[in-house]
Every structure is written in C-alpha cells, then in structure tokens.
C-alpha positions in Angstrom: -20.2 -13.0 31.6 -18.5 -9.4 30.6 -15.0 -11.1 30.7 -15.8 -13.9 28.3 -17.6 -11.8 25.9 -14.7 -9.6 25.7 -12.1 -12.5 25.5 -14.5 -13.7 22.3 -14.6 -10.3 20.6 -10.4 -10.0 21.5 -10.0 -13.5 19.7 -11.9 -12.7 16.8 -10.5 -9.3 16.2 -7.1 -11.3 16.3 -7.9 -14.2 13.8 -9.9 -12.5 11.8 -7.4 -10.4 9.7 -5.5 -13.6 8.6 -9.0 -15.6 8.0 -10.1 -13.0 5.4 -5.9 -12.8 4.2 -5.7 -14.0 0.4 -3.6 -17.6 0.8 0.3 -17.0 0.1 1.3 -18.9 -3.2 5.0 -20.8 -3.4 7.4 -19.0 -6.0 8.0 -22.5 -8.0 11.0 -21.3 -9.9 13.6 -18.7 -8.7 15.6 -16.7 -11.8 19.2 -18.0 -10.4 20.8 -21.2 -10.3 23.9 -22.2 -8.1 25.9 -24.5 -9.8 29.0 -26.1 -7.0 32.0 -27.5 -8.4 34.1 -27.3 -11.1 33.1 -28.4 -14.5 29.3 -29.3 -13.7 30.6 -32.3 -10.7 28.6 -30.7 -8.3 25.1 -29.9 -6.9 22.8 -27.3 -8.8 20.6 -25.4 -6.2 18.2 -22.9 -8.6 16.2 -21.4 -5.4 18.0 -18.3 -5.8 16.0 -14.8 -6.7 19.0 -12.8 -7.3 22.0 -12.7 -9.1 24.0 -11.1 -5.8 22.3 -14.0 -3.6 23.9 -16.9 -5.5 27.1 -15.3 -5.4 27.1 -14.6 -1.8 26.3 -18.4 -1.6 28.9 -20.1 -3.7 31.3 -17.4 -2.5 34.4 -19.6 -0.7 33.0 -22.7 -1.9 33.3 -22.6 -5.5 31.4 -22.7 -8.4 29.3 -20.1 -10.1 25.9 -18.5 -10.7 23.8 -18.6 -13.9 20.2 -17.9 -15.3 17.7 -20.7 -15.0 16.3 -22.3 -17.9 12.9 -22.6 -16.6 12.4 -19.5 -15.3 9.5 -17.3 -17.1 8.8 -14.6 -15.0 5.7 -14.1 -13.0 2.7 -15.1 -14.1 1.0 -11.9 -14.0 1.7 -7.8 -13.8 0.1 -5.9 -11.5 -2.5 -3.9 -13.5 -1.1 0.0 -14.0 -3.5 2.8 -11.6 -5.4 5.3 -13.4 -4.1 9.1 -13.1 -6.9 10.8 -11.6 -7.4 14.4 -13.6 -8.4 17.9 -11.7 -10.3 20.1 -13.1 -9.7 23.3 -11.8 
C-alpha cells in the first residue's frame, strides 16, 4: 500500500508543474522573410526571427532576406518592475 501511495505522490509531483504551466502561444508572424530565386521566381518562407537566420538559410542557394510586411511586433511589453527605495 506504501509503494502505491508513493508512486501516486511521484506522479503528481511530476505532472503537476506542466498542469498549472500557462499554455505556449504560436508566434503567427516572424520579422524576416526568405525570398529564393532571382527576380521574385521563387518560394517566399517569412518564418524567420532574425535577420542572420534568413541569411544563413538562403546562403548557397540564392536569393535574399527582407522585412515582412505583416509583421507588427508583439502584442504586448512586459510591464517595467518597480525600483524598490531604502531608507537608511
């Protein structure tokens, strides 16, 4: 009966942490587009989130990198702390 307690309380301890865990949310658009080919021919991949990534990615098989369009930004900033003050 110990053993089975103590597998329950072992499993819950585990699962727990990523039952309470706030759900992950899908970055829609990425800031960088890869455009492939020469004068706009080829594929347009815009899952890039920097400018060095894209490069790295059309790097030996041409084309080139540029902003996207429909990129705004996040959706929120992260709220700035409050200083805390000493009185001494």
């Amino acid at each position: 009966m110990q053993k089975i307690t103590s597998a329950l309380l072992l499993a819950a301890a585990l699962v727990l942490p990523f039952a309470l865990a706030a759900p992950a949310r899908a970055q829609i658009y990425y800031p960088w587009c890869a455009q492939y080919g020469a004068g706009g021919d080829g594929g347009r991949n815009c899952g890039f989130s920097t400018y060095e990534q894209c490069m790295a990615t059309v790097s030996g098989v041409g084309g080139f990198c540029e902003k996207n369009s429909f990129y705004t930004g996040p959706a929120e900033r992260p709220a700035k702390r409050a200083r805390k003050r000493r009185d001494d």
